[in-house]
C-alpha positions in Angstrom: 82.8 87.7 79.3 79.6 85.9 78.1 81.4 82.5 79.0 82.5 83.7 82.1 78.7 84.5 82.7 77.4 81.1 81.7 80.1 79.3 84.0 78.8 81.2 86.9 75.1 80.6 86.1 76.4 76.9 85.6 77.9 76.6 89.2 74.6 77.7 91.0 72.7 75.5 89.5 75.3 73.3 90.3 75.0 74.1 93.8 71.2 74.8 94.4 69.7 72.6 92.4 70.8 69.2 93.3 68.2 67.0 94.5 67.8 65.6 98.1 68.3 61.7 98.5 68.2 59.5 102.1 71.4 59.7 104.1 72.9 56.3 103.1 73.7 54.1 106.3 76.9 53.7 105.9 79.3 57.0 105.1 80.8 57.2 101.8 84.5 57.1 101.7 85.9 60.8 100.6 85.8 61.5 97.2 89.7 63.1 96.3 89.7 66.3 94.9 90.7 66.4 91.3 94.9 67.1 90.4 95.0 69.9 88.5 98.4 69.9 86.6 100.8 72.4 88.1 102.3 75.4 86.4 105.7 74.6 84.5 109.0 76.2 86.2 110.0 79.5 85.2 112.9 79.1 82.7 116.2 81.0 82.9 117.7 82.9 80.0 120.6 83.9 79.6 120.6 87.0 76.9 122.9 89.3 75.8 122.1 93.4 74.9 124.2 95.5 72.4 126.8 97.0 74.7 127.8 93.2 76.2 125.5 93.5 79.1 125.1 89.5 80.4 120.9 89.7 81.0 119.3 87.4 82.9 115.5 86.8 82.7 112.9 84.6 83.4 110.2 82.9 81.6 107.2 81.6 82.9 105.8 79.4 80.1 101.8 77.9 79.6 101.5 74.7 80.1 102.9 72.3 77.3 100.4 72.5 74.1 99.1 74.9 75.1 98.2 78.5 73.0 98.9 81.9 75.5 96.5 84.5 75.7 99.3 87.0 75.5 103.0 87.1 76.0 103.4 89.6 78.9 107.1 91.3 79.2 107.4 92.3 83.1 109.2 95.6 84.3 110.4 95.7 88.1 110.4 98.5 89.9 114.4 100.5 90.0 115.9 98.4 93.3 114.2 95.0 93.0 114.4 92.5 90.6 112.6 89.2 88.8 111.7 87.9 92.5 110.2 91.3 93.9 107.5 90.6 91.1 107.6 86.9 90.3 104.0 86.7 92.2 102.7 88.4 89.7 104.3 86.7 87.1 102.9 83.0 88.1 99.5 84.4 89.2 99.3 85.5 85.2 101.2 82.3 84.0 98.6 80.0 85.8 95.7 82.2 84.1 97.5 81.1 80.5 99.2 84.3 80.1 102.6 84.0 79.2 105.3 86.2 81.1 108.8 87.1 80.4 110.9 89.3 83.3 114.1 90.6 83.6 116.6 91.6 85.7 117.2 95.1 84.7 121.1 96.2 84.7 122.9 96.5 87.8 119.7 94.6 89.3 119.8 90.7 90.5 121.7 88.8 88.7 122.5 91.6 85.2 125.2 93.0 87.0 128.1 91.7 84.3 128.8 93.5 81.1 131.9 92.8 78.7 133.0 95.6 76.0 135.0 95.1 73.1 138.3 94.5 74.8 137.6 92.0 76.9 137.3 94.2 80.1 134.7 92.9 82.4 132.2 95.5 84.3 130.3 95.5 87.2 127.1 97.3 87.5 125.0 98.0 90.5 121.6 99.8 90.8 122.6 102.1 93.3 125.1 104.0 91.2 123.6 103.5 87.7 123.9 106.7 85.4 121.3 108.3 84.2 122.7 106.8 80.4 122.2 103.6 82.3 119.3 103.5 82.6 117.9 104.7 79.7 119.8 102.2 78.1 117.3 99.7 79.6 114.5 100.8 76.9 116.5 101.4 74.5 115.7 100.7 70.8 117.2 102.1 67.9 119.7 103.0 65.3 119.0 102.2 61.3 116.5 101.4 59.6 115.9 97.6 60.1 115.2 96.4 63.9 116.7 93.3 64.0 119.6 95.0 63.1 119.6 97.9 65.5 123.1 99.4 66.9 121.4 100.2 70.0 119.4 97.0 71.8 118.8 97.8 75.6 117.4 95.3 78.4 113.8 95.4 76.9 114.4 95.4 73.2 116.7 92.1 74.2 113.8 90.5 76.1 112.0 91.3 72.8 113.9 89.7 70.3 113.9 86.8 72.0 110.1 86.9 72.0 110.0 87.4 68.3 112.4 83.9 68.0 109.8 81.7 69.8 107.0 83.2 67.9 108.3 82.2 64.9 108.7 78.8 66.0 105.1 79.1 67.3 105.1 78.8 70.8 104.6 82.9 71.4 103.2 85.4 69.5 104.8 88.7 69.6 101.3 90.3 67.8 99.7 90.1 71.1 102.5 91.5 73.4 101.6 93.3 76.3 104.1 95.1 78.8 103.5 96.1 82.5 105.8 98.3 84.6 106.1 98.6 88.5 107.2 102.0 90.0 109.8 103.2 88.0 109.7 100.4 85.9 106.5 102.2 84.4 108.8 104.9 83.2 110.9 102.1 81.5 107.9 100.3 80.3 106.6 103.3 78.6 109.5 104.6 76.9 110.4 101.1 75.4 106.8 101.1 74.3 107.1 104.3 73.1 109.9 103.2 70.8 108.4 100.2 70.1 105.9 102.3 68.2 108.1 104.2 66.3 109.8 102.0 64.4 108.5 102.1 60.4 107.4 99.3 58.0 110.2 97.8 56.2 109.6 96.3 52.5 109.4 92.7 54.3 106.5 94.0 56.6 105.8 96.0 59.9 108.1 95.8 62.9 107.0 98.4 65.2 103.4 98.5 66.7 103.8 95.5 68.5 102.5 96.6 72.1 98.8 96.0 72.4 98.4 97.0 75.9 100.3 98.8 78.8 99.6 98.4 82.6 101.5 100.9 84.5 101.5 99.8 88.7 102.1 102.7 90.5 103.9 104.8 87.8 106.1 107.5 89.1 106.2 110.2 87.3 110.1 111.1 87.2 113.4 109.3 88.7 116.6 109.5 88.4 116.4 111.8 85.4 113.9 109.7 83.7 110.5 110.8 82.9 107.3 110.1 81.4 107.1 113.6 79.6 109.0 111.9 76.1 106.4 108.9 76.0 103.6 110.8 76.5 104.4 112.7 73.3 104.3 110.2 71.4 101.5 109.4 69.4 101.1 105.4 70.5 100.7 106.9 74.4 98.3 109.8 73.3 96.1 108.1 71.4 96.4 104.7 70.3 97.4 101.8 72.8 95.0 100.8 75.7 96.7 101.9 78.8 95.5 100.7 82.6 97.3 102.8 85.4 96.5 100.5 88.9 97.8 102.6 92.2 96.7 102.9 95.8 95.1 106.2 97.4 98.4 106.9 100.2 101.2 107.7 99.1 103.6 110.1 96.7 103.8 107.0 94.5 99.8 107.4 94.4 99.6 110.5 93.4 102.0 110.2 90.9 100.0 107.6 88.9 97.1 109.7 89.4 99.1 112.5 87.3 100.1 109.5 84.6 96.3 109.1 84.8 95.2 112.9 84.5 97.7 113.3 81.8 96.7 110.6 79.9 92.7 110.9 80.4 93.6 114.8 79.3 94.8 113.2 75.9 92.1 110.8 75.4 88.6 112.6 77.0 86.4 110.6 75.2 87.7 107.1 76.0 88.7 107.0 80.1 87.5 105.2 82.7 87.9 105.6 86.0 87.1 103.9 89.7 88.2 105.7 92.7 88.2 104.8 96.3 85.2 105.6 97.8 83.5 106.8 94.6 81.1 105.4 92.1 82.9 104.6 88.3 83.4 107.2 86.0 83.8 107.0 82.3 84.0 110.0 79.7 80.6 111.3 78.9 80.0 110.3 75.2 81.5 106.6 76.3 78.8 104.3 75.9 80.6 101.5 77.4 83.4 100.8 79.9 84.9 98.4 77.5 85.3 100.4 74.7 87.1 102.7 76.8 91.3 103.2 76.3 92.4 104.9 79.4 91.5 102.9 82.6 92.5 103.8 86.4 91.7 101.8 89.0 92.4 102.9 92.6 92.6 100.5 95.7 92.3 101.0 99.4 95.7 100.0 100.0 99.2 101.8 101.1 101.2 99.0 99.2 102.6 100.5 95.9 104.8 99.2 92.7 106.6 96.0 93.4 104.7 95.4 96.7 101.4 96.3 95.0 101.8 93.7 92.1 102.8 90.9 94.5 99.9 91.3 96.7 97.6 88.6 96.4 94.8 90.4 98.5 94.9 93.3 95.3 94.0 91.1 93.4 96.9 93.0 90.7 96.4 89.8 88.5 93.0 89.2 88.3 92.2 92.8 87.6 95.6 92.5 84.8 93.8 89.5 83.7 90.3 91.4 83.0 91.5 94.2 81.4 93.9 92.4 79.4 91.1 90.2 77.7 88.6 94.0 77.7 91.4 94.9 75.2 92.7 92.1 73.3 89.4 90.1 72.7 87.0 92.6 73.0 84.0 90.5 71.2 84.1 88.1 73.8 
């Protein structure tokens, strides 16, 4: 933050303090504005989970050389896909964050799953099972992860994370997860199991998630809920959560009850900025940055997908500050 201070001072002097010359009597030919090296394409993977679903994701890579300041795994909401939140997912790859996002099951282009025999299946979003869909955060069975008999949508996106990072280019220590609508749910529960997995004698391989952003969480669908996550002790205590909504909606005022549930389990580390209202923080809380349990409310009726894609939100920039509050908090 203190760098982002001196830049600022930097550019008024920059622009206030440059000394007046003479007009020169001829005009100066236009100077061209520098090229600033464009974003590299988003990659397509092409994954597979533990019950033969074919998953399709995206990655949206820093630039070559380059170190990321996180690698971000990217939740849609239930009925879109990769492209209903790909905005998001370049405005946070251009601001060196890199961003993996699926295609949930039965959604885009995961709609193909193979079992054992050979038989090919067809999924679609509208008539996903409850099982479905909990199958998309799924993460268990045994002892050893890498090893699991149960590897949903998520966990898959995961692994494949933990294979770059050992080649370098990510780093699955600072791995962040957001979730749109009830991609929140998803989100939660995957981080919730992501927490529960114990040390093995070759190290830990649970505790992974460093941050969550939830975008207009709803609070049940489709016979998912955030009721098992917030039992858990990663979500009641431990892992810096942001909930962003609008002021509207039903979607809105189910975040606001994520929010209300989760400031309820964490009174001493919340902070809070309503429409309309001056920011709150928990009473003993010294600072806003030290706080755990963020919501931040906008003047808008847009919510989940729409919400994150909005570039007038400003989802990423305010993704982008709270991320670096959390993961470098001495800067």
């Amino acid at each position: 933050m203190n760098r982002l201070r001196q830049l600022a001072v930097w550019a008024l002097c920059c622009t206030f303090c440059v000394p007046a010359v003479a007009a020169p009597p001829v005009a100066a030919p236009p100077v061209a504005a520098p090229v600033l090296p464009a974003e590299p394409a988003s990659q397509k993977l092409g994954l597979e989970t533990s019950d033969g679903l074919a998953l399709w994701a995206w990655y949206y890579p820093v630039a070559a050389g380059g170190d990321p300041r996180a690698t971000v795994i990217l939740v849609h909401d239930l009925e879109g896909s990769h492209k209903t939140v790909e905005p998001l997912a370049k405005a946070l790859q251009k601001v060196g964050f890199a961003v993996v996002t699926p295609d949930l099951r039965g959604h885009g282009a995961s709609t193909s799953r193979s079992s054992p025999t050979g038989k090919t299946e067809v999924l679609d979003s509208n008539s996903l099972k409850r099982t479905e869909l909990e199958a998309i955060s799924a993460a268990a069975g045994g002892s050893v992860r890498d090893q699991a008999a149960m590897r949903g949508d998520i966990e898959t996106v995961r692994n494949w994370i933990k294979r770059k990072s050992e080649t370098k280019e990510l780093n699955l220590q600072r791995l962040c997860l957001i979730g749109s609508g009830s991609g929140a749910i998803l989100a939660a529960n995957w981080t919730a199991a992501d927490w529960n997995w114990l040390p093995i004698a070759s190290g830990p391989q649970g505790r992974q998630v460093k941050a969550l952003v939830l975008i207009s969480p709803t609070w049940a669908s489709k016979g998912l809920s955030f009721v098992p996550a917030l039992a858990t002790e990663g979500l009641k205590q431990s892992i810096p959560v942001m909930v962003l909504a609008g002021n509207t909606n039903r979607d809105d005022r189910d975040a606001m009850r994520v929010y209300d549930r989760l400031k309820s389990l964490r009174p001493q580390a919340w902070f809070e900025q309503r429409v309309g209202q001056e920011p709150a923080k928990a009473p003993k809380l010294e600072k806003a940055a030290e706080a755990t349990v963020f919501f931040m409310q906008l003047d808008t009726a847009l919510s989940a997908d729409k919400l994150a894609a909005d570039r007038s939100a400003n989802t990423a920039g305010r993704i982008q500050t709270f991320l670096s509050l959390v993961l470098d908090p001495s800067d």
